[in-house]
Each structure stands twice: as C-alpha cells, then as structure tokens.
N, C-alpha and C positions, 0 to 999 in steps of 0.2 A: 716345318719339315725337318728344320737341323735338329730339333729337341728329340722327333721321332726317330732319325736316324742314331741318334745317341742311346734312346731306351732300347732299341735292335739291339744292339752292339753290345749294350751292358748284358741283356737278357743270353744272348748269344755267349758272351765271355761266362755266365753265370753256370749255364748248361755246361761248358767244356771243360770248365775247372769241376766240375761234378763228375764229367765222368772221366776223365784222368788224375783227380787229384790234382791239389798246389804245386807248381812248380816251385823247387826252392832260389833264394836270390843271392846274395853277397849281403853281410851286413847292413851296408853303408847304405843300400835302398830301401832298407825299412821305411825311412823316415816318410821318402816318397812315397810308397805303396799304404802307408796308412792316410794322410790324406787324401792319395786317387781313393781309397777306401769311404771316406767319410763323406765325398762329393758322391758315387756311387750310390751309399746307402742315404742320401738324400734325395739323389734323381730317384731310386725305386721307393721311397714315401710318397711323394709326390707319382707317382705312378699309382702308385697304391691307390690313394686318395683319388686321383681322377677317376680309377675304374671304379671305386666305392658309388664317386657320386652319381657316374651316367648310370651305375644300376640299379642306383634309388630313383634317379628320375625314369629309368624304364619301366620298370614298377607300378612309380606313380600312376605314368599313362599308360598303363598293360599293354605296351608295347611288343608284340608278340613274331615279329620278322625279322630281329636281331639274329647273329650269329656270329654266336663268341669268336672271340679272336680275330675278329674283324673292327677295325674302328670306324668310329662313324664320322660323316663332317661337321659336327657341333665340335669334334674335338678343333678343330684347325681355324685360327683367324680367318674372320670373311676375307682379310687382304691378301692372304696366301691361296686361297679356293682362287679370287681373281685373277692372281699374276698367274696363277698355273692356268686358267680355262685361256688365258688371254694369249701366256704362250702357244697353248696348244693349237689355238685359232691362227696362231703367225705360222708355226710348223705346215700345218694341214694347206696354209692359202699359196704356201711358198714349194711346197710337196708338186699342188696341184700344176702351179705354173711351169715347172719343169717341162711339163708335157701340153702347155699353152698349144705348141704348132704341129700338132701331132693329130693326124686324121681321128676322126671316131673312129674307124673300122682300126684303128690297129691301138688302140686306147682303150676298148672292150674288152677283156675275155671270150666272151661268149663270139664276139665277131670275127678276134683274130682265130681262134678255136674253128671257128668256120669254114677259114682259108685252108687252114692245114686237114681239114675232114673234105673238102673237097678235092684237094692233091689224095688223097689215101683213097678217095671213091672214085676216082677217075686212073690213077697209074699205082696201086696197091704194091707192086712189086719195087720200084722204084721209090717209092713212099717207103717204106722197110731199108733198104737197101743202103739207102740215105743216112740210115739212122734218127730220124725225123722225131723220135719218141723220147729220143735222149734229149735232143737239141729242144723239146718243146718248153722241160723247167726254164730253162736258162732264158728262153725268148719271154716266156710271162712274169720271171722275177722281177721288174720292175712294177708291171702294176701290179700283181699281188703283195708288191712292200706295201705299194701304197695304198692300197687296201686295209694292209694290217696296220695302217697309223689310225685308222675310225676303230681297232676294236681293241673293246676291254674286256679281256679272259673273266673277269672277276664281276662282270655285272650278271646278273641272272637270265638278260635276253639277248645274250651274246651268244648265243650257238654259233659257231663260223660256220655248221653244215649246213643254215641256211639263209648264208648269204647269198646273191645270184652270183655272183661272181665261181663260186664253190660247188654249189651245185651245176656252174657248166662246164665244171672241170670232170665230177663226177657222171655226167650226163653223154660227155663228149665218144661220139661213135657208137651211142647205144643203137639199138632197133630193134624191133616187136619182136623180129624173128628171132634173135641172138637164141642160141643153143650153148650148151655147156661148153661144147666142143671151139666150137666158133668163137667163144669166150676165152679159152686158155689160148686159141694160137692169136688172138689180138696183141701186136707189137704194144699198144698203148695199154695194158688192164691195169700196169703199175702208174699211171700216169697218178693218182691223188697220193699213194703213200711217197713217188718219188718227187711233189711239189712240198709235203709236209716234211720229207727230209732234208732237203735242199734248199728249202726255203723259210717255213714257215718254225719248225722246231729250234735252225739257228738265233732266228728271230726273237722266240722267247727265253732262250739263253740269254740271249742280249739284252732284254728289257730286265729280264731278274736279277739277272748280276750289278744292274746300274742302280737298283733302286736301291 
C-alpha cells in the first residue's frame, strides 16, 4: 500500500512538472533533487517492469476483463489483502453495534420512510408546514453512512441505484396515480438528489481524498 501510495505521488508530481514546467531551486539543492531524482527514476523502472510483466501474463492467459489503469490484486502481498479485509471486517462489525439497541423500525430506511409517509398521508399540511422534507436527510444520515461502508464505487455490481435501501428513497410517496402536476407540488421530489448532496457526495470526497 505505502509503495502504491509513492508510485501516485511520483506519477502525479511527473504530470505537474509537465505541465507547469521545472520550478527553479537555489543552488545548494541540487545535490538533493538529483538524488530524490535517481530514487524516482528507479521506483518508475520498477513500475515499468511491473506493468511489463502483468501484461505478459495477461496475454499469456487471454485474459480479456482487464481495464487499464486499474490494478489488479496479484499486485499487493496476500498479507496486506488480509490486514485490509480484516480491518474492514472490525470497521463494518463495530459500525454495526453502534446501532445494537436501536428498534428495526427506525434502523431501516424503508420503515422509518414509512413513518414519515404516514404523517404526510394522514396531516399533509402540517407535514409541509413542519418542514419534514428538509429534516428527512439529516434523520437518515446515519444509516445511509452505514450503508455506504458496504460499497465499493469501483466494483462493477455496485450500482447504489439498487440497493434497497436507495430505491426506498427513490420510491418514497410514489402512487399509480401521481400526475405531472401532483409531481411538482410534492414537498419531497428533491428528496434523492438532496440525500446525494448532503450525504453521499461528501462521502466520496472523503474516501478519495484519503486514499
């Protein structure tokens, strides 16, 4: 992981100085900057070389699901695949207990979503009124965090549109009848892009900036 983090950083530094140009130094850092140089132009042989070989061995086995610039787990020590799955198993079971004494009905989306579609079909004015559509991200940010520690943007059967969780956000107050009309004066119709802004967009700011 730290060697990866390094070839980022080099390949990133490589691109900037391309397209600003060297910055110039003081003398006296030469000395420095040519061997950070020669450590550099050795991690990218060795870069070199790695991608040389996995794309001989893909080759070999006409391996045809690849997609460049994505690496694969043959690159990373079994021992680092472990400690990562291993943490992520402590995150997810330590995530979950948070919410140990926490009824189902309000530990669901779809059930707490329930509660609040039943205040809006029973007192609709007062439901509004309330502001209840504003308040609704805020009451489900917890568990849609915890939702988004199960997914990975970058696996292929990760669509979050259908998670249940997501589609009972997106479902929330629908009915057969709905009309165009009845559509636009719905206090809730921002309700999915106002959970992805408020929630789920910070979210993946956060995860990419750490990596």
């Amino acid at each position: 992981m730290k060697r990866r983090r390094q070839d980022r950083d080099d390949e990133y530094e490589e691109i900037s100085i391309g397209l600003r140009g060297p910055t110039p130094h003081p003398q006296e850092s030469i000395r420095g900057e040519e061997k950070e140089r020669e450590e550099k132009d050795k991690r990218a042989a060795e870069r070199k070389g790695r991608r040389t070989r996995r794309k001989k061995e893909r080759e070999d086995s006409n391996e045809k699901n690849h997609k460049e610039g994505l690496s694969t787990d043959d690159e990373e020590l079994e021992l680092d695949i472990q400690r990562f799955r291993t943490q992520k198993d402590g995150i997810l079971e330590g995530a979950i207990q948070v919410f140990e004494d926490v009824e189902e009905e309000f530990f669901e989306v779809e059930q707490l979503l329930g509660k609040f579609l039943l205040w809006k079909s029973e007192d609709f004015e007062a439901y509004r009124e309330s502001f209840v559509p504003l308040c609704i991200p805020k009451v489900l940010s917890p568990i849609v965090r915890l939702h988004l520690l199960h997914w990975d943007p970058l696996q292929d059967d990760s669509d979050i549109f259908r998670t249940n969780w997501m589609r009972s956000l997106i479902r929330f107050g629908f009915v057969p009848s709905e009309t165009r009309e009845s559509l636009s004066s719905d206090p809730d119709l921002n309700l999915v892009p106002s959970v992805n802004e408020k929630i789920i967009i910070p979210w993946i700011e956060r995860e990419t900036k750490s990596v």
